[in-house]
NUZAZA-288352 format. One line per field, with one value per residue (C-alpha): residue number from 1; residue in three letters; chain; x, y, z. Coordinates in nm, 4 decimals, padded with zeros to 6 digits. Layout:
nr	NUM:...
rest	ALA:...
kette	A:...
X	X:...
Y	Y:...
Z	Z:...
This chain:
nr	1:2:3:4:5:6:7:8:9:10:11:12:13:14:15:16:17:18:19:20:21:22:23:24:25:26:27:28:29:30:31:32:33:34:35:36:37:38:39:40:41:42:43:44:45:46:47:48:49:50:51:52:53:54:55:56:57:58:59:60:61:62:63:64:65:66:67:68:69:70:71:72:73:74:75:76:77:78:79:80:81:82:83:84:85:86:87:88:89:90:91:92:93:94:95:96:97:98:99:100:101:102:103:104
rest	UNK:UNK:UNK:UNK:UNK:UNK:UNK:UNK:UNK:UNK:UNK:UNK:UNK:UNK:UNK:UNK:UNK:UNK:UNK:UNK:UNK:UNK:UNK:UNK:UNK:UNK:UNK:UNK:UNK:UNK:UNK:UNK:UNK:UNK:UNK:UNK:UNK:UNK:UNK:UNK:UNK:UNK:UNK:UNK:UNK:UNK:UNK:UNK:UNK:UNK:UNK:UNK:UNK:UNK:UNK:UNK:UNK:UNK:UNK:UNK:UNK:UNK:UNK:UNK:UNK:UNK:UNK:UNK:UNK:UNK:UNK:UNK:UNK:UNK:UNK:UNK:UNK:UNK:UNK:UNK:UNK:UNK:UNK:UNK:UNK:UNK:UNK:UNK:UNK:UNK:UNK:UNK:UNK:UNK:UNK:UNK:UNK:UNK:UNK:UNK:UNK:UNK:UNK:UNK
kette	A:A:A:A:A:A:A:A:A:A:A:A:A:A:A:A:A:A:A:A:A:A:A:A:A:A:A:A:A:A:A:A:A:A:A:A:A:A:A:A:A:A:A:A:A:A:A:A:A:A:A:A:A:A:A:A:A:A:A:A:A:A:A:A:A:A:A:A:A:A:A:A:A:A:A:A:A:A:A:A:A:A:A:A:A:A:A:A:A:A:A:A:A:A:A:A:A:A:A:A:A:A:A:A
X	-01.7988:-01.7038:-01.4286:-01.1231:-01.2558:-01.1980:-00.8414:-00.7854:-00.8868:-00.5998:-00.8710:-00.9335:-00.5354:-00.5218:-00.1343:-00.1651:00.0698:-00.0630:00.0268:-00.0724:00.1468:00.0411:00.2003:-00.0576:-00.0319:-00.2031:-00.1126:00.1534:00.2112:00.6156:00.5492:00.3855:00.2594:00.3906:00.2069:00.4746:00.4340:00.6607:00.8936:00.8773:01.2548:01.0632:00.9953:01.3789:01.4592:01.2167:01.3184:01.6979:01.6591:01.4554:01.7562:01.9757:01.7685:01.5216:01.4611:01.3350:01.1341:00.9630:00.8107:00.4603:00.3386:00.4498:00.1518:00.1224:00.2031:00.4577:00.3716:00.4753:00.3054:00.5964:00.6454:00.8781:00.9447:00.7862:01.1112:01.2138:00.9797:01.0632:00.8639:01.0517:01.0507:01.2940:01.5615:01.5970:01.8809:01.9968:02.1373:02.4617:02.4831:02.3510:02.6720:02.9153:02.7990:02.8393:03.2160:03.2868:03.0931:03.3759:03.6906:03.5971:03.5948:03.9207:04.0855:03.9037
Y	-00.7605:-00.6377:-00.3944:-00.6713:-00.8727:-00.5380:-00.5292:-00.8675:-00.8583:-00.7941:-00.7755:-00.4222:-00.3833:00.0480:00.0544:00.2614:00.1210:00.0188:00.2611:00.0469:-00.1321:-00.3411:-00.5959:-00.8480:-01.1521:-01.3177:-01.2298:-01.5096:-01.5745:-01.5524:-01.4603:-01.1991:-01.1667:-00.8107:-00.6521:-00.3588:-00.1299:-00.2990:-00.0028:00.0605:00.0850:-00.1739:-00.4256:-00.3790:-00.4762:-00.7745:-00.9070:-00.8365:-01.0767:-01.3363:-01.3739:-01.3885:-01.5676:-01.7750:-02.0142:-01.7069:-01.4653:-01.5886:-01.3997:-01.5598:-01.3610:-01.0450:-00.8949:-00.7788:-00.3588:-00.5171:-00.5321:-00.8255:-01.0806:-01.1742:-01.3691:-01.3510:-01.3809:-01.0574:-01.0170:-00.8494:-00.5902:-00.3086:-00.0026:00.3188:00.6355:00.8035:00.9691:01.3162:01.5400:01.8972:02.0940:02.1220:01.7599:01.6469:01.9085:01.7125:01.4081:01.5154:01.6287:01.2608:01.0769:01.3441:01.2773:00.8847:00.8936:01.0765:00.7807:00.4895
Z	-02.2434:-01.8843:-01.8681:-01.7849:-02.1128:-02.3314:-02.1216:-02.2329:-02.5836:-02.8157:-03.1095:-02.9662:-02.8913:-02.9767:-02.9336:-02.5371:-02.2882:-01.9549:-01.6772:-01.4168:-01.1631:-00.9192:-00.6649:-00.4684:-00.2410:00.0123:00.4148:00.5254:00.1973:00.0864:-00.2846:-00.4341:-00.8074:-00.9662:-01.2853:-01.4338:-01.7186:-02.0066:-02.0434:-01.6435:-01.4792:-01.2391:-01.4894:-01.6401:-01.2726:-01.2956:-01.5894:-01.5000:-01.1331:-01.3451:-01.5579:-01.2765:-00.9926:-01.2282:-00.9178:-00.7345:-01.0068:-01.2557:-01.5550:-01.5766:-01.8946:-02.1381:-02.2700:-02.5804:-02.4523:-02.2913:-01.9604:-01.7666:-01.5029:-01.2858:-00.9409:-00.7362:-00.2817:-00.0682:00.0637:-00.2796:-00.2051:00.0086:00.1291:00.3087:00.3183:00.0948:00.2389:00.2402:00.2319:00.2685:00.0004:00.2130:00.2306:-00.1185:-00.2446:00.0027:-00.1280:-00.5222:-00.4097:-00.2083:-00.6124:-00.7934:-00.5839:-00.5859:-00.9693:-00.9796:-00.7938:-01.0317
């Protein structure tokens, strides 16, 4: 039995979660196939847009850690850099969050 076949086989289930997360598709392609650790904030987002867009993600498969098998268009996937800030500004920004609340 090859190492996907032991992956696979839910006779040899041990109880571990998955930590693996991967997103795949073919180039010119405009889907992409997602695999998310079950209790992943990623696959809560998944599973969340499938609910509300089910013409547009589609859970394919929950395994049995969890994990889901989803579709769902490449333009739902983004890659950037993340944005950095200065202390100065991230404590300007906390004080605009705190006066907004005030006002709610």
């Amino acid at each position: 039995m090859n190492e996907f076949e032991k992956a696979c086989n839910t006779e040899n289930y041990t109880g571990e979660t998955s930590q693996e997360n991967v997103i795949e598709w073919i180039r010119n392609d405009k889907e992409v196939t997602v695999t998310l650790c079950g209790n992943s904030r990623y696959a809560t987002k998944v599973r969340k847009l499938a609910e509300q867009y089910p013409d547009e993600v589609k859970i394919m498969h929950v395994n049995h850690d969890n994990s889901i098998v989803a579709h769902l268009p490449l333009s739902y996937i983004k890659i950037s850099h993340p944005k950095i800030m200065s202390e100065e500004n991230k404590i300007k920004a906390a004080e605009r969050m705190s006066a907004m609340r005030k006002h709610l």
